[in-house]
N, C-alpha and C positions, 0 to 999 in steps of 0.2 A: 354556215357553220363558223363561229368563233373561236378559232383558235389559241389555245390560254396556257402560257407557262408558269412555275411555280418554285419559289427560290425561298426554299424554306428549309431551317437546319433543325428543328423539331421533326423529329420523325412521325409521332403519331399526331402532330397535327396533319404535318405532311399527307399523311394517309388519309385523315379526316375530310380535308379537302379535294384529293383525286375523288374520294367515294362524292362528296359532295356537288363536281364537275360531272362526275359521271353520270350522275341525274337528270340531265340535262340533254336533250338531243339535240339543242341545238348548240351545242358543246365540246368542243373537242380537247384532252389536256395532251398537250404534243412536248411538253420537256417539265421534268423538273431534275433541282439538285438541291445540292444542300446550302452549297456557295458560289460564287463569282470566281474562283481560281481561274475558270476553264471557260471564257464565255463566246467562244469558239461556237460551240455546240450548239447553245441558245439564240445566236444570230442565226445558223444554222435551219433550225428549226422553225424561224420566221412567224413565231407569233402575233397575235395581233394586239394580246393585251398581257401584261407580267403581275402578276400576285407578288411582290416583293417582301422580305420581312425583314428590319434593320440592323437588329443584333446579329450579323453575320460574322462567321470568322475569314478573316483574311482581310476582303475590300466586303466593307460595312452597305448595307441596303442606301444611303442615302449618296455614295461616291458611286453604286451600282447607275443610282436612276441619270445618273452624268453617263455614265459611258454608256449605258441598253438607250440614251435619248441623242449621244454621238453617233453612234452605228444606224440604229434603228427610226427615226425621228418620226414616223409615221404611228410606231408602237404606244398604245398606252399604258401606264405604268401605275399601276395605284400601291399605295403603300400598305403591308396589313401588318400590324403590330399591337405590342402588348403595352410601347410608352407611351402616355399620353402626355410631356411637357414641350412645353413652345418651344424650346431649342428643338427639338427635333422637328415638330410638326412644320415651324418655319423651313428648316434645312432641307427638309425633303419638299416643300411646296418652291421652294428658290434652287432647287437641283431639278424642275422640272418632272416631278410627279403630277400626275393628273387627279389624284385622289390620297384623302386618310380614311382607314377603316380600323377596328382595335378589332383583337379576333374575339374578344365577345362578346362580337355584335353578332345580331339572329344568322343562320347561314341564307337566308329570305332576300338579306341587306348584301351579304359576299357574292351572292350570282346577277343579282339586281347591277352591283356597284361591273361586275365584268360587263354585260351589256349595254349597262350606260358610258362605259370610259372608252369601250369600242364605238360608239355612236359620236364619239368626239366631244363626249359632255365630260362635266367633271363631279366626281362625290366624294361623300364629306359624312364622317359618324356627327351627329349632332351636335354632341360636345364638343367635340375636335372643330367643327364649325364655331361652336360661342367662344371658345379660347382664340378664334383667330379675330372676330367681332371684335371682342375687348382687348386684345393685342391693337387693332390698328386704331383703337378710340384712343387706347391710353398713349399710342405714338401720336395721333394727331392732337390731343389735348396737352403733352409736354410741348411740342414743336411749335404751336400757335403760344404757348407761356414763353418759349424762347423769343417767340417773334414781335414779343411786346415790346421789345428794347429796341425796335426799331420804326417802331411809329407805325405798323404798316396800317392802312384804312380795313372794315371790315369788308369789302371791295377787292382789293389789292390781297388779304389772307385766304380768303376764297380761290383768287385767280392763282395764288402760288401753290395752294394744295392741289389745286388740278394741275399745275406743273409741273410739280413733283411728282406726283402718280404718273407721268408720262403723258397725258393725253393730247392731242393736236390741236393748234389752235382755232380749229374748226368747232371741235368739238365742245373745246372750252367756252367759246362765243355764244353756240348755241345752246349749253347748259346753263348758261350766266344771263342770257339774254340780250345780249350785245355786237355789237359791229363787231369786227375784225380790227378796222383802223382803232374803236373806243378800248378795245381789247391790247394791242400795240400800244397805244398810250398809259395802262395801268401795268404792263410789263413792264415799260421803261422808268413807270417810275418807281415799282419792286427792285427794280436791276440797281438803279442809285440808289435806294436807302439800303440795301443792300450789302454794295458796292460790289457786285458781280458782273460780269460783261455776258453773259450766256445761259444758255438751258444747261449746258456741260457744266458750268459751272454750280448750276441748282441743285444738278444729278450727283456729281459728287459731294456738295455740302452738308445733303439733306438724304442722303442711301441708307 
């Protein structure tokens, strides 16, 4: 039984949705409210997946998925809303939501998206998917334009965009197809043309 809370200040969506949970036997809705004033309750109630919506009064859906993901870190949290622009979509994906849904999407997609975010997967309204697509092409197509000014090899922009992204340099080697030590050698020589000493240093330049 998956247990599902519901942080929505629309009432008769509010409603729409428990009838919609309740469909469900393998469903259970164990909290909702309107807001986060009081989240007391909702930790309380120990759900396993939160329906969140952003336009909240008081602490807003996207400062919620911060503190139900400090308390709760097991919990997942998808977001369900009616905005669809990148400041939010991103805010709420870097505040640690596991999902975007717009609430009119089919209610087929809203029970779907609770089973799959409790599974430990994450989902995504389709759109809301291609706006984050074309979000991280148009960041990595500015960021390689900046990096022209520094001579790097198409070698060397390759290895720093996996850099950036975080990934280890295990991973990076093996994605690249290269040694470790041949991989250490086009770091260092990113690092001087650069002129940075560190990943720390890459992590903040390039955030």
């Amino acid at each position: 039984m998956i247990r599902v809370a519901l942080i929505e200040d629309n009432l008769s969506y509010m409603k729409a949705m428990q009838a919609l949970v309740g469909t469900r036997p393998d469903m259970l809705l164990v909290y909702t409210s309107e807001n986060l004033l009081e989240p007391g309750a909702l930790f309380h109630a120990r759900p396993d997946v939160v329906m969140l919506d952003i336009d909240l009064p008081g602490i807003n859906g996207i400062e919620g998925v911060k503190l139900i993901k400090e308390k709760m870190p097991q919990t997942g949290v998808f977001m369900l809303t009616v905005f669809e622009d990148e400041d939010k979509i991103f805010s709420s994906i870097k505040a640690g939501a596991d999902g975007y849904l717009l609430k009119k999407d089919a209610p087929e997609k809203i029970t779907e998206a609770i089973t799959t975010v409790y599974n430990g997967e994450s989902i995504m309204n389709g759109k809301i998917a291609r706006k984050m697509l074309d979000y991280f092409n148009r960041a990595e197509n500015s960021r390689n334009k900046e990096l022209e000014q520094f001579h790097l090899t198409r070698r060397e922009t390759e290895i720093l965009n996996h850099l950036i992204s975080g990934k280890s340099y295990k991973q990076i080697a093996e994605e690249c197809t290269i040694s470790i030590q041949t991989l250490f050698s086009h770091t260092k020589n990113i690092y001087n043309k650069l002129n940075i000493h560190s990943r720390a240093e890459i992590a903040a330049r390039f955030r």
